[in-house]
Phi, psi and omega in degrees: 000131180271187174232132184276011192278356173255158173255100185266097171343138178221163193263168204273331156279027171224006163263354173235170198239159171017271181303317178304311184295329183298296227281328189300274173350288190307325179299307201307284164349298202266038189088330173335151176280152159304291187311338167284267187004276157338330178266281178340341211218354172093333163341083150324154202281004173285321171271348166250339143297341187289334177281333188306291154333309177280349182266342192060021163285106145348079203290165195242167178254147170229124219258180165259152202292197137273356176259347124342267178305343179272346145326284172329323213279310171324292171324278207298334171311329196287356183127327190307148182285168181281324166297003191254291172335296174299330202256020070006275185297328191073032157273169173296166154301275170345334178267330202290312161300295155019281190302294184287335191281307176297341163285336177089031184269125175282144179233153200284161164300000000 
């Protein structure tokens, strides 16, 4: 007997069909934010870059916000490694440092 209280991960051409993967595309492509996109559609941000990619869409850069960076900045004040911090924020590591450098945050060896 299985227990339906788990979830089990299903791959993305086969929870959406076509046309859905098309609305992904066209939204992002017309501007849409990602977390809407991801919220609309069910998504994880893995899955909706693996569909972006795979469509040959161009990502746009999206820099951080300021309450963004001031999280990091909080996070990393508190001790956190720039990898912890960024996988947090759900950013590169690189932007996150950037962002605290340019804030004038001294960062550890």
């Amino acid at each position: 007997m299985q227990d339906s209280s788990v979830v089990r991960p299903r791959r993305l051409d086969r929870r959406l069909c076509a046309a859905t993967i098309a609305e992904v595309v066209e939204g992002y492509e017309g501007g849409s934010s990602t977390n809407l996109l991801c919220e609309r559609y069910g998504l994880s941000k893995g899955g909706r870059l693996k569909i972006l990619q795979e469509h040959g869409v161009q990502m746009r850069n999206q820099p951080m916000t300021d309450e963004e960076i001031d999280w990091a900045e909080r996070l990393y004040g508190e001790g956190q490694s720039l990898n912890a911090v960024a996988r947090q924020i759900g950013k590169a590591k690189g932007s996150v440092w950037k962002a605290l450098r340019q804030r004038g945050v001294a960062m550890r060896q």
